[in-house]
GUFIFI-586119 format. One record per atom (N, C-alpha, C): residue in three letters; z, y, x. Coordinates in steps of 0.02 Angstrom, whole numbers, plus 50000, padded with zeros to 5 digits. Layout:
BEGIN
alaZYX/...
END
This chain:
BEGIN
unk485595036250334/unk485435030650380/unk485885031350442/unk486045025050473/unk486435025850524/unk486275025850595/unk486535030850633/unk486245032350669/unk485925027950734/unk485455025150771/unk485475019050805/unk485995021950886/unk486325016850898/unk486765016450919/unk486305014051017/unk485955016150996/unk485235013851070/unk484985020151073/unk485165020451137/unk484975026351171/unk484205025251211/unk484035030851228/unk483485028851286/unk483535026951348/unk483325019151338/unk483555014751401/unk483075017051491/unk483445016751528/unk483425016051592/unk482425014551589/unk482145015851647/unk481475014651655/unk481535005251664/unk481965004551702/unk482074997551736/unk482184992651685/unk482614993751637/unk482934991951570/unk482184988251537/unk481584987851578/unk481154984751531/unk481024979451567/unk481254981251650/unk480704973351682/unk481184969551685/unk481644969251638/unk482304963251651/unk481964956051598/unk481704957751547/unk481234954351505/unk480664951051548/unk480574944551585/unk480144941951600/unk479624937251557/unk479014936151567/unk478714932051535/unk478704924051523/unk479254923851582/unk479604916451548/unk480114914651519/unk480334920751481/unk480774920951459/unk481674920751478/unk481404922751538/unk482074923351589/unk482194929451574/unk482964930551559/unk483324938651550/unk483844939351616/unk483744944751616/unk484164945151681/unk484534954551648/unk485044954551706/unk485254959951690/unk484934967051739/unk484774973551682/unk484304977551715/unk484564979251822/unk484054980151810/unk483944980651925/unk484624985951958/unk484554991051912/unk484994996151930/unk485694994251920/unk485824990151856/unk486404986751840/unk486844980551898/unk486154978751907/unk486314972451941/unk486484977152011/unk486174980352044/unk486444985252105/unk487204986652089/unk487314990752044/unk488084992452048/unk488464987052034/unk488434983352021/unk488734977152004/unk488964971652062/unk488754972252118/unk488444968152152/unk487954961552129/unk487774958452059/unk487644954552036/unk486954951652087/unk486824946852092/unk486334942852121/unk486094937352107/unk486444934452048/unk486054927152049/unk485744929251974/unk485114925351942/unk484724927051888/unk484824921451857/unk484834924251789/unk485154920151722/unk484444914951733/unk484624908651722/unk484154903451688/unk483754904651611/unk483084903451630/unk482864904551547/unk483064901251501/unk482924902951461/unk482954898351390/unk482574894751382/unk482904888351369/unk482244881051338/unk481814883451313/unk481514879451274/unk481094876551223/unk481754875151158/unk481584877451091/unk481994875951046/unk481944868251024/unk481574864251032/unk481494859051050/unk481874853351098/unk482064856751149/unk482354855551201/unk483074856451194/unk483134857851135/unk484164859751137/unk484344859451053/unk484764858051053/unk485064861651000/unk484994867250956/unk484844868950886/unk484934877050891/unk485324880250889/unk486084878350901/unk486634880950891/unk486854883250983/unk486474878151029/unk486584877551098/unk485904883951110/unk485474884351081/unk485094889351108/unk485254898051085/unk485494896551009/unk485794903651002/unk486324906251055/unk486754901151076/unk487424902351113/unk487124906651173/unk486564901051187/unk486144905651260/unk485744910551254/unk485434912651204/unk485004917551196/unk485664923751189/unk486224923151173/unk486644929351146/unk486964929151213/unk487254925251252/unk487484925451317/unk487034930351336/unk486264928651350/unk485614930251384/unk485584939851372/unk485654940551298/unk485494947551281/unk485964949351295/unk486824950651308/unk487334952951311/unk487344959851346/unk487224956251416/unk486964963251464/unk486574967251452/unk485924964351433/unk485404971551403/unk485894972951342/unk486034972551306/unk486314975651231/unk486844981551277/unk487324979351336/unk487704984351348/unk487474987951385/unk487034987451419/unk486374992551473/unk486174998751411/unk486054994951379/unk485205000051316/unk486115002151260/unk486524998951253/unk487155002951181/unk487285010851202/unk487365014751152/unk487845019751163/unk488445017351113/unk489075016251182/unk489595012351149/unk489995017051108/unk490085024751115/unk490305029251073/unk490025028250998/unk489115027150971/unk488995025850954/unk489165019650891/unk489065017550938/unk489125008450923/unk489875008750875/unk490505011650917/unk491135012450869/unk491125014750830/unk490695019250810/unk490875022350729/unk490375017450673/unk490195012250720/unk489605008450637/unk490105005050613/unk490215001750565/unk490414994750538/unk490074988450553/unk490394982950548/unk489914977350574/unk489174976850542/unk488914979250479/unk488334978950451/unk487954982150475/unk488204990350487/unk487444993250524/unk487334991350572/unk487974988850618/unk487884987150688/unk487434980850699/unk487284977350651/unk487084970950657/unk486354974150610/unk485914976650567/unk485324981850599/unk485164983450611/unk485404987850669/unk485074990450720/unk485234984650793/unk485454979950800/unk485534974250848/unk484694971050795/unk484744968550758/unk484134966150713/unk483314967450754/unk483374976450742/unk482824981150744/unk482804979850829/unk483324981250866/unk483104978850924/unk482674971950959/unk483074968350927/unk482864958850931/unk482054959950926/unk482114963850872/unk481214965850845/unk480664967450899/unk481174973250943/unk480644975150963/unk480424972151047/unk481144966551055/unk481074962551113/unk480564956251101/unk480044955051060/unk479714950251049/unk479694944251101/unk479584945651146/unk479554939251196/unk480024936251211/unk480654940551219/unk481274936651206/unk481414931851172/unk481394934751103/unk481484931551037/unk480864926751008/unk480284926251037/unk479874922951022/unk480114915750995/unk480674909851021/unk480504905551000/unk481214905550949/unk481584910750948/unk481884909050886/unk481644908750811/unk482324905950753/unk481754905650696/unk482034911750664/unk481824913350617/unk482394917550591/unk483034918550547/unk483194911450554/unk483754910350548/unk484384910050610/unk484074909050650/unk484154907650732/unk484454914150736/unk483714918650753/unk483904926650742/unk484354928950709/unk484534927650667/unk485184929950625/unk485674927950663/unk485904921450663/unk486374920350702/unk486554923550770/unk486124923050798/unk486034927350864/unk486544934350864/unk485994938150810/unk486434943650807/unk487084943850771/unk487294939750745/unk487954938750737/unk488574936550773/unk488134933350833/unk488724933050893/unk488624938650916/unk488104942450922/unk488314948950961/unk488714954950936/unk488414953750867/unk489004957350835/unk489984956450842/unk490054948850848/unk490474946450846/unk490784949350927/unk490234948450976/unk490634949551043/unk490724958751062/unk490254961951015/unk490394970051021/unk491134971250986/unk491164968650917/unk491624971150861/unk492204966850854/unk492114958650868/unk492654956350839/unk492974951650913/unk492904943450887/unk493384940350932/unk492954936250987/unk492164936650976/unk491804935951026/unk491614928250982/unk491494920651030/unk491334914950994/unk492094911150958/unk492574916550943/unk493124915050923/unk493114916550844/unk492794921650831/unk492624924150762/unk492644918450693/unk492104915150695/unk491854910750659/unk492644905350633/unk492964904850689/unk493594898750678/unk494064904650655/unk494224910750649/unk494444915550641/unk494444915650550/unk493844915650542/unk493584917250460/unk493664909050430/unk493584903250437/unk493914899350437/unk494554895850394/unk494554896950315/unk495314896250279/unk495574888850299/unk495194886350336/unk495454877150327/unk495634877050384/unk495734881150444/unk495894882450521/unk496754885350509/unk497014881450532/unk497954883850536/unk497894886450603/unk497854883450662/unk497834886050732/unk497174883250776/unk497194889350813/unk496664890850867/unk496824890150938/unk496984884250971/unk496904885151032/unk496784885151088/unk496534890151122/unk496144889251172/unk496194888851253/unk495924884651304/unk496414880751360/unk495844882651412/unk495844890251403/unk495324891551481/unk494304891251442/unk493874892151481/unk493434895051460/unk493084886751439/unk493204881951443/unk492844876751408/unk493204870651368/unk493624875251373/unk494024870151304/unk494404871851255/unk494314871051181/unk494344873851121/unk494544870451056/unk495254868851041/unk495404865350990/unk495594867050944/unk495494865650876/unk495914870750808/unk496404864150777/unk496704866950737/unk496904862350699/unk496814863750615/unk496324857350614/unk496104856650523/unk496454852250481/unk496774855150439/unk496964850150402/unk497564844950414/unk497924848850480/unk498464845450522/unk498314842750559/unk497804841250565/unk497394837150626/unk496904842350687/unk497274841550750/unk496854843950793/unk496284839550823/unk495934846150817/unk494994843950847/unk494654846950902/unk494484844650937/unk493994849450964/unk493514853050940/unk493244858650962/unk492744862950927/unk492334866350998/unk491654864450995/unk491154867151021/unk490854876151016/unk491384875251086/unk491474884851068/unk491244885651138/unk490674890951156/unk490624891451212/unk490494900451236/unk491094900551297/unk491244908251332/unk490694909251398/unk490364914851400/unk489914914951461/unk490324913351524/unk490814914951541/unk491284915751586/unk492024914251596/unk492474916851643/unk492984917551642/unk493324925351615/unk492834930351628/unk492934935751614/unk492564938551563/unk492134935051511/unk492074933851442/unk492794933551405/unk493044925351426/unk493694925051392/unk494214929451392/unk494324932451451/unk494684935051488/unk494764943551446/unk493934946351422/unk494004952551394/unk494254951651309/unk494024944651257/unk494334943551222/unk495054943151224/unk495324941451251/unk496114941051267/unk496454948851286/unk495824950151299/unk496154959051324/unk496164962751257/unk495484962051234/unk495434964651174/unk496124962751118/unk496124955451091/unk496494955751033/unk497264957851069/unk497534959051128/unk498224962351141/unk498234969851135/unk497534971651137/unk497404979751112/unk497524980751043/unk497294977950998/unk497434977550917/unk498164979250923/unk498574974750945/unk499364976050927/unk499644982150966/unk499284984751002/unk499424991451052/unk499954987351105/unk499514981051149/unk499974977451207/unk499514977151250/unk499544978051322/unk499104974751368/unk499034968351405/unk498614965151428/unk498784958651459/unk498334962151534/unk498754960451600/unk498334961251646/unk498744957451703/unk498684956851771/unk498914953251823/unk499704954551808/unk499894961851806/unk500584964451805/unk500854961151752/unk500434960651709/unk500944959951633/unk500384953251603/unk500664947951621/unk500164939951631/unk500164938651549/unk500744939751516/unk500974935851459/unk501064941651391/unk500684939351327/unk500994944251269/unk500964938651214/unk501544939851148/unk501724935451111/unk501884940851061/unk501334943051013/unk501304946650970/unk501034944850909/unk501124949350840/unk500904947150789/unk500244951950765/unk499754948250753/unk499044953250733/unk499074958150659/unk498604960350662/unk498584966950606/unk498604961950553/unk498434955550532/unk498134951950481/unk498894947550460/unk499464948650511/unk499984943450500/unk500034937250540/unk499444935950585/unk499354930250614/unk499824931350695/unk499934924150719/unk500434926350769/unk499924924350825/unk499794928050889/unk499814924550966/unk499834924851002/unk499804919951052/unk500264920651124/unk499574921051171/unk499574923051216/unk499064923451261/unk499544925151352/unk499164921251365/unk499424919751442/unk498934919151500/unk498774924751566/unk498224923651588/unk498264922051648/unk497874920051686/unk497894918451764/unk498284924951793/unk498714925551862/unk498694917451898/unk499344912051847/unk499484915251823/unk500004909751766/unk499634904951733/unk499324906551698/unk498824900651677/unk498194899951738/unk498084892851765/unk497854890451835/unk496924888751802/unk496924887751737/unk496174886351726/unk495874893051676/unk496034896651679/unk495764903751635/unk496244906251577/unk496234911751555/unk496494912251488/unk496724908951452/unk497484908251433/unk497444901251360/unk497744906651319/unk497454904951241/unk497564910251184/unk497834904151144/unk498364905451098/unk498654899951051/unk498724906250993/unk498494902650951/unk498424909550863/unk498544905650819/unk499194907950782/unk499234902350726/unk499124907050685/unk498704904550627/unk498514909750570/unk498934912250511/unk499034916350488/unk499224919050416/unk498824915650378/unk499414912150336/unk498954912050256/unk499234914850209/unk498624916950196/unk498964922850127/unk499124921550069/unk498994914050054/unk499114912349967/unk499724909149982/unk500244910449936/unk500894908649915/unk501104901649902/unk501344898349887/unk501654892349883/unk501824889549830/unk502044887549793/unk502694883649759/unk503114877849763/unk503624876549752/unk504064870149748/unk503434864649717/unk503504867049654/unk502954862449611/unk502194860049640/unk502064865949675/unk501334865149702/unk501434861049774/unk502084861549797/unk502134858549873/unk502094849449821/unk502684848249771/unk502814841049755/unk502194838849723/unk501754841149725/unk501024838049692/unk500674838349746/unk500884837949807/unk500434838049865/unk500744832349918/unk501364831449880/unk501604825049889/unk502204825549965/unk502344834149966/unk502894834350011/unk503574831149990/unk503574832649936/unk504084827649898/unk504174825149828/unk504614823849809/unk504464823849743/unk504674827349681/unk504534826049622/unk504534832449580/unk505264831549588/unk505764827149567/unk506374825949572/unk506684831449632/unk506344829149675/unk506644835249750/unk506524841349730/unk505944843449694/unk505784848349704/unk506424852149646/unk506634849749604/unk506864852249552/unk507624852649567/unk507864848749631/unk508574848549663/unk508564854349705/unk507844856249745/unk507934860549774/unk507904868349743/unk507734869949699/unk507554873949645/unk508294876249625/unk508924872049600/unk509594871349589/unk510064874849652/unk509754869649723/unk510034874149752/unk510024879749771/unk509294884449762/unk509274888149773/unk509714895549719/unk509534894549655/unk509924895949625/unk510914896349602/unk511124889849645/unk511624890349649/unk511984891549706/unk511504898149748/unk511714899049805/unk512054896649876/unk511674892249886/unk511954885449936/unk511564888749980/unk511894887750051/unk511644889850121/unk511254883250125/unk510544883650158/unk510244878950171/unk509834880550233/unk509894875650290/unk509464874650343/unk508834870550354/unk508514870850372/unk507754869850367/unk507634867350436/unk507724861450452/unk507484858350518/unk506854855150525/unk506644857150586/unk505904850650580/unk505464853750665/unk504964850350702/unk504594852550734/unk504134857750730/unk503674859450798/unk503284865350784/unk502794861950762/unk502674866050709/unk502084865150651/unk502084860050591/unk502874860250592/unk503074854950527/unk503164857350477/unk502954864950458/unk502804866750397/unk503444870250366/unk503834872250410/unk504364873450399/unk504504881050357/unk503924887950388/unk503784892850378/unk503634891950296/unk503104887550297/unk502894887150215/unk503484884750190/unk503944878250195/unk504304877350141/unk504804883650129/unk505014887350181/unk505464893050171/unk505064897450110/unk504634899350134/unk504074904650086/unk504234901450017/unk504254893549992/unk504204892049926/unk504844891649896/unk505384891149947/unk506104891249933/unk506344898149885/unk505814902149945/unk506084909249922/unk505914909849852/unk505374907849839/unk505124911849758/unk505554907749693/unk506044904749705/unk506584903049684/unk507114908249649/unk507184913349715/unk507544916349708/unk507644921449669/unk507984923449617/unk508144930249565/unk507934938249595/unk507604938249552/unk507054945649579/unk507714952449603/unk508084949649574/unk508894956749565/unk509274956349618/unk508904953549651/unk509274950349743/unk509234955949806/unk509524959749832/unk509214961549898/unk509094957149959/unk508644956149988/unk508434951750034/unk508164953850096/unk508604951250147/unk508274954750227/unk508164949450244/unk507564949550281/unk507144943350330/unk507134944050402/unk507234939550462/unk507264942250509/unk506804935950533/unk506424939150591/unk505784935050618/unk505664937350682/unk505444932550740/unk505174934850780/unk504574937650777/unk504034934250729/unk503394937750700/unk503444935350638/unk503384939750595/unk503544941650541/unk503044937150473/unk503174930950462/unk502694926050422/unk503164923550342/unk503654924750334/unk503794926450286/unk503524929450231/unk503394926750164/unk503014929550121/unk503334927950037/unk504014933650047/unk504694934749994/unk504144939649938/unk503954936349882/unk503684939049812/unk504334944749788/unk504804942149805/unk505424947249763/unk505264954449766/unk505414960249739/unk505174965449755/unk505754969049800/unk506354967549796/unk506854971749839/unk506894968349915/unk506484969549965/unk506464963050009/unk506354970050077/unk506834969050125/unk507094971450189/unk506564966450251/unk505864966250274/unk505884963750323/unk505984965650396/unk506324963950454/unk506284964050511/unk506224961050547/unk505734961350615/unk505454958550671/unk505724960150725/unk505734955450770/unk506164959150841/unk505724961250884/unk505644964650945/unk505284967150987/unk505224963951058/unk504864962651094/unk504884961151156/unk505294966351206/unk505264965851252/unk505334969851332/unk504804973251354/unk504854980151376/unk504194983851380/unk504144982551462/unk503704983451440/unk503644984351535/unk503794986551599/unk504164993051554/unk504764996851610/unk505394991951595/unk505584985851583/unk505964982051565/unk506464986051522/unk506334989251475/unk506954992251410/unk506544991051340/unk506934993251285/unk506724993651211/unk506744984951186/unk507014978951188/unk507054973751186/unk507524972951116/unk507274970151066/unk507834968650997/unk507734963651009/unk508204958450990/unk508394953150987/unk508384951250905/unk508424945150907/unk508744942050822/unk509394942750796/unk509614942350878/unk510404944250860/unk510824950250847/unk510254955250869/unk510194962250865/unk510264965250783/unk509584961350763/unk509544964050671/unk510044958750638/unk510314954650652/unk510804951750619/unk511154953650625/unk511464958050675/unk512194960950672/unk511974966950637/unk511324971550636/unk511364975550606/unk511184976650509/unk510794968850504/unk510804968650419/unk511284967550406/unk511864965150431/unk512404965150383/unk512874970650373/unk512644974850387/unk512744982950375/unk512364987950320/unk511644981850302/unk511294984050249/unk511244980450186/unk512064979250178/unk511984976750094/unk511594970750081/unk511444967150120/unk510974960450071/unk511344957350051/unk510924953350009/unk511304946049947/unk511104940849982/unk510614940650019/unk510454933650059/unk510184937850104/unk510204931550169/unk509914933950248/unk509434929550232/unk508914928750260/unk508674922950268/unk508044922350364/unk508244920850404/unk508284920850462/unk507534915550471/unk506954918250503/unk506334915650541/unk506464907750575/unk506974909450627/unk507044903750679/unk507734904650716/unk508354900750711/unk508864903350769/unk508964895750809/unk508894901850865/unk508714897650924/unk509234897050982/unk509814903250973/unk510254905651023/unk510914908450990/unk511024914051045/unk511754916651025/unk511744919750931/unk511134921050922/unk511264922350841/unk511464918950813/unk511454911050821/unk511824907050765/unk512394908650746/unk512954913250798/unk513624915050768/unk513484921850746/unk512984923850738/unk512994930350674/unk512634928650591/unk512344920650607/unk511954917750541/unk512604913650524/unk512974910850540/unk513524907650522/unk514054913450487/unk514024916550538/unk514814923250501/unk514374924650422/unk513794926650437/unk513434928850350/unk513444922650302/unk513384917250335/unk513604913650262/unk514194912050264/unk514674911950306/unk515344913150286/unk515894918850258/unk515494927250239/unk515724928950235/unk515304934650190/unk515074933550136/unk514744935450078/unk514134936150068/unk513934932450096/unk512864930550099/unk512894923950092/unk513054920250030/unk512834914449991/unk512034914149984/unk511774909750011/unk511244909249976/unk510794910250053/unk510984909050087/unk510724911950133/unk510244908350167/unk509584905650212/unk509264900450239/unk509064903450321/unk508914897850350/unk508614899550423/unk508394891750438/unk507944891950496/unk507804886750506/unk507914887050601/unk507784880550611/unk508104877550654/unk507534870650683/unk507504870650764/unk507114867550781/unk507184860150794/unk507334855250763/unk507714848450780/unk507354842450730/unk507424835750758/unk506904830150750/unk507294827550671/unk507784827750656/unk508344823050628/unk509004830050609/unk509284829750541/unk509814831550533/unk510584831950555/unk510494825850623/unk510924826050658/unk510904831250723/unk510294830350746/unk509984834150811/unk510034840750786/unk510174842050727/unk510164850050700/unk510824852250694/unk511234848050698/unk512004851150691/unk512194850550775/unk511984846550794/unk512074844750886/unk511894852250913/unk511244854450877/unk510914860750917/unk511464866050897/unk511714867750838/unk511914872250809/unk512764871250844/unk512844867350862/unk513444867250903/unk513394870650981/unk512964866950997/unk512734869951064/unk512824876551084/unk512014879951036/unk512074887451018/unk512564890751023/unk513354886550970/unk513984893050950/unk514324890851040/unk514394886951053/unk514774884851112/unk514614888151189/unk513834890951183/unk513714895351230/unk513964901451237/unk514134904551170/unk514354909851159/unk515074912251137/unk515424906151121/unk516164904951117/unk516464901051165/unk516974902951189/unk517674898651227/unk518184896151184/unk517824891451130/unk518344888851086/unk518354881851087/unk518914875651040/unk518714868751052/unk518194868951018/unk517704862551020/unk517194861050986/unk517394857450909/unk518224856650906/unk518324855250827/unk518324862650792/unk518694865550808/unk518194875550776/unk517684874150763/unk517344874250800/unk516534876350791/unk516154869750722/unk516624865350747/unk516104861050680/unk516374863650621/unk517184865150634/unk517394868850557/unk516974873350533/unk516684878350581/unk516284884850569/unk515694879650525/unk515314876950568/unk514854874350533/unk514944872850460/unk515154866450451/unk515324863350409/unk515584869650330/unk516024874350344/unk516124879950302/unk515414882850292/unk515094882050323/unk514304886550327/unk513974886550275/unk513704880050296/unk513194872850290/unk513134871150237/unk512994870950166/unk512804865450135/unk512384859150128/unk511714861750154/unk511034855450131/unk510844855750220/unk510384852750233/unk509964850450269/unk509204850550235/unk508724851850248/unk508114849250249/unk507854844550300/unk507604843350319/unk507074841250370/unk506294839350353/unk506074842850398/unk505184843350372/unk504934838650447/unk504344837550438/unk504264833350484/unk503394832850458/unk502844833450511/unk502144832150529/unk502004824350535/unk501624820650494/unk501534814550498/unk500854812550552/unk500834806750588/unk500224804850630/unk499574807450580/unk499584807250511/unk499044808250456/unk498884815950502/unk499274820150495/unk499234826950476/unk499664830750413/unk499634825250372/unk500084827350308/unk500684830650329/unk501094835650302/unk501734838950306/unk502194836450246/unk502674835150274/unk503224833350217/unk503884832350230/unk504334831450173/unk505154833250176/unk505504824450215/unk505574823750278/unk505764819050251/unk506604816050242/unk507064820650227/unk507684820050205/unk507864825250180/unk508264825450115/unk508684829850118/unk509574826350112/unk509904831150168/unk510504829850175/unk511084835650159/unk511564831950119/unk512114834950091/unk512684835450157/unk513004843550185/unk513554843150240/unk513894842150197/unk514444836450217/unk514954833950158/unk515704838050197/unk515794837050262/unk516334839650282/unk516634836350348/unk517224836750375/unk517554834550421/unk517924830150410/unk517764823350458/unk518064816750453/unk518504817150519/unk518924818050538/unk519164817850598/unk518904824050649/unk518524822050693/unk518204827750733/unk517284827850718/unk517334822650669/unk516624820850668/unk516314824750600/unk515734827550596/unk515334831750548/unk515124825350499/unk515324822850432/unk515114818750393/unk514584823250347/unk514154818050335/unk513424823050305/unk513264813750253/unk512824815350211/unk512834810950160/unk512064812850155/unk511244807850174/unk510814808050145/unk510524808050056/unk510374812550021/unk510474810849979/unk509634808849937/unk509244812149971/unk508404808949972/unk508404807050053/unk507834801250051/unk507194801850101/unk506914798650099/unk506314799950136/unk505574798350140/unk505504789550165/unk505194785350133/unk505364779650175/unk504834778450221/unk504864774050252/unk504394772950340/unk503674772250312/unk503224776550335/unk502554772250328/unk502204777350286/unk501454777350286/unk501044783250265/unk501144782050175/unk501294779150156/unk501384779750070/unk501594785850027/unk501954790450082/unk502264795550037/unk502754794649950/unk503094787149992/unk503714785649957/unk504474788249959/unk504754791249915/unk505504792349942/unk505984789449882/unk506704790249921/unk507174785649883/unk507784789049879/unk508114791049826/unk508714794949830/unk509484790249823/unk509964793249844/unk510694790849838/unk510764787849779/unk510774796449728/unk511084796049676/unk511894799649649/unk511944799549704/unk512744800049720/unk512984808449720/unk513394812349658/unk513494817549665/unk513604821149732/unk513354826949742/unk513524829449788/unk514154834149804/unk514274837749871/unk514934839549865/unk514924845449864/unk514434850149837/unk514524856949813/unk514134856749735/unk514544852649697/unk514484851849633/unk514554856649600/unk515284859749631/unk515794866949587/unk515014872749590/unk514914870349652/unk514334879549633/unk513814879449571/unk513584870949580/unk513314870849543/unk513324872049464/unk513924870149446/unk514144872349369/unk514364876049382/unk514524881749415/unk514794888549408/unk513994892949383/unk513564888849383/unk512814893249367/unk512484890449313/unk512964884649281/unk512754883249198/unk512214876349237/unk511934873349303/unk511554868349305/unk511824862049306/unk512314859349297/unk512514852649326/unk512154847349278/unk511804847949210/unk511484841749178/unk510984841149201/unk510534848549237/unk510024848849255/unk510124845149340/unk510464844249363/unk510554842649434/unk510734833249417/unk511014832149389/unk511204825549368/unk510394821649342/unk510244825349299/unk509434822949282/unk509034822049358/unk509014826849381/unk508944824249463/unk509004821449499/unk509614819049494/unk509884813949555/unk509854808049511/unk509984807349440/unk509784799449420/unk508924796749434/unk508514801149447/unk507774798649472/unk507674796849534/unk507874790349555/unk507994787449623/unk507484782149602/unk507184778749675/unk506954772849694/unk506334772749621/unk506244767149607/unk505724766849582/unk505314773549540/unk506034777849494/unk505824782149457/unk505654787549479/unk505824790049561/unk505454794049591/unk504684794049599/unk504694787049633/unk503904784649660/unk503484786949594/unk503754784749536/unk503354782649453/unk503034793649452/unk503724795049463/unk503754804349451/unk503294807349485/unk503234804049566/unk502594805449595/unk502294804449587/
END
């Protein structure tokens, strides 16, 4: 049996329990504390909600639970015993607990469990598979996003320094601190999930925590085009290119799904591949078994130890891969993701933050031009040698995620980057698309890998016979 984690409480530790059900925090507590004002009782269950009265009854017990814990204790249970002997206590506070039911009671002790062990009233959206992101804007406001669609969610923190110790807590998990000195951390959790947390005085209304979640189930081309990101036709062009080693960029906004289509790109790829991944937080999820990942590091707080993207890109290409395939380039790395697909890393992908396939070569110019003193007809040559495809992903008003172009870099017209749409999505929630048709201009790779009837069968399913395919 495990050991109870309740020590023998304080003499005082009993008259905090009033008969009207007012809890207050014990006398001696409240002395060192300076504390002075007394918690409001609890309704009538009648009088509220029961989801609004658990919130307050677990607010209510918080303090006694950390008055009466031995927190040495308390760390070695797992959440189950910890939440029987929280139980056995509830028990023996009867007047407290009088008007819960016992279902109530359960719950109860499950936020407290939640605020000893886990993420406090964050938990619940935590466990959550239909929750992509969590985020939260100070101690009374709380939005997730379901289903691509953000909502509000009725989440309620006793405090500012409630929220404030959650935020402390999950930067402890990653071994980071958040405090006045050090306002800001942008780390990835034990589970794969990424977040940023930012606290007063930088953030002006309390704590804001932004958590976008890991998901752990895998993808496919096939499983994305039956979900109507595109169509089977696309899916089976993109499948080609992946196999016929075409550099491909992946443009689209934050939270356009861009991470997942990479993930389904990948499982494309020939298991006999070496593959290095580079990420700011590491969400990549390469099935292949020979697979190199690296993450870059922040700035410590003595301001040293800082990797960059541009850092492990100059240094994977020292480790033998067959493809790079790059998280996000945002900066001076683009001229170390460009030299790798120009100079024996076929096959290579990264993505890129831009509205339109044009805005993505605009950026990618930018990028090399900060970091070179050359004309800007170079630099599109660089490109353009790079470059094969375009994606673009794009978040619909629905919520839905989907492809909506893919574009062929055809080459240099003068000084100008000529690019040739060869799918897209047409206007309007239908989840219609319409292709060229029109061979593309890295054909040769393609029959250098035995696909070109299979790629031709592709591109003849345009306009109606797409829609029919979907």
């Amino acid at each position: 049996m495990a050991r109870s984690p309740f020590g023998r409480r304080p003499r005082a530790a009993k008259e905090h329990i009033k008969q009207d059900n007012t809890v207050e925090a014990p006398r001696e507590r409240r002395e060192e504390t300076g504390a002075t004002a007394a918690v409001e009782p609890v309704l009538p269950a009648h009088n509220q909600t029961a989801s609004v009265l658990v919130a307050d009854m677990a607010a209510q017990l918080h303090p006694v639970i950390v008055q009466s814990l031995d927190m040495a204790k308390a760390s070695e249970l797992g959440r189950g015993e910890l939440a029987v002997q929280l139980r056995a206590f509830l028990d023996t506070e009867e007047s407290v607990a009088a008007d819960l039911t016992p279902l109530d009671r359960q719950r109860v002790v499950e936020r407290l469990v939640d605020d000893i062990k886990g993420l406090g009233p964050l938990e619940p959206l935590f466990n959550d598979p239909h929750i992509s992101d969590i985020l939260v804007n100070g101690v009374k406001s709380v939005y997730v996003e379901r289903r691509g669609k953000l909502e509000p969610v009725d989440i309620r923190f006793r405090d500012a320094q409630h929220l404030l110790n959650i935020a402390q807590r999950i930067a402890g998990w990653v071994g980071r601190r958040v405090d006045e000195s050090s306002p800001m951390v942008d780390a990835r959790l034990p589970d794969g999930s990424r977040v940023n947390i930012i606290i007063p005085p930088l953030a002006l209304d309390g704590a804001a925590i932004s958590i976008r979640r890991f998901v752990v189930k895998g993808i496919s081309l096939e499983e994305m085009a039956t979900r109507q990101a595109f169509t089977p036709a696309m899916a089976k062009l993109l499948q080609i290119c992946v196999k016929a080693r075409l550099n491909i960029l992946v443009a689209g906004g934050t939270g356009a799904g861009k991470t997942t289509f990479m993930n389904a790109l990948s499982r494309e790829i020939n298991h006999a591949e070496r593959l290095v991944t580079i990420e700011d937080s590491a969400e990549l999820q390469l099935q292949q078994p020979h697979v190199v990942r690296l993450e870059t590091r922040t700035m410590s707080v003595e301001g040293t130890g800082m990797v960059t993207i541009r850092d492990l890109l100059i240094n994977a290409l020292r480790m033998r891969p067959d493809r790079i395939i790059v998280g996000e380039v945002r900066g001076e790395e683009a001229e170390e993701m460009l030299n790798a697909m120009n100079t024996g890393h076929p096959g290579s992908m990264c993505t890129v933050h831009a509205n339109n396939p044009r805005d993505a070569l605009m950026r990618l110019e930018n990028m090399l031009q900060a970091v070179n003193d050359v004309p800007l007809m170079a630099i599109r040559r660089r490109i353009v040698a790079a470059l094969d495809i375009i994606v673009q992903m794009a978040r619909l008003r629905s919520g839905h995620r989907c492809v909506t172009s893919i574009t062929d870099v055809v080459g240099l017209e003068g000084d100008v980057v000529t690019t040739e749409e060869m799918w897209r999505r047409r206007p309007g929630e239908a989840h219609e698309f319409e292709g060229s048709g029109r061979q593309p201009s890295w054909m040769e790779s393609v029959e250098a890998v035995g696909l070109r009837s299979e790629l031709m069968e592709a591109l003849q399913m345009t306009g109606n016979d797409v829609e029919a395919a979907a």
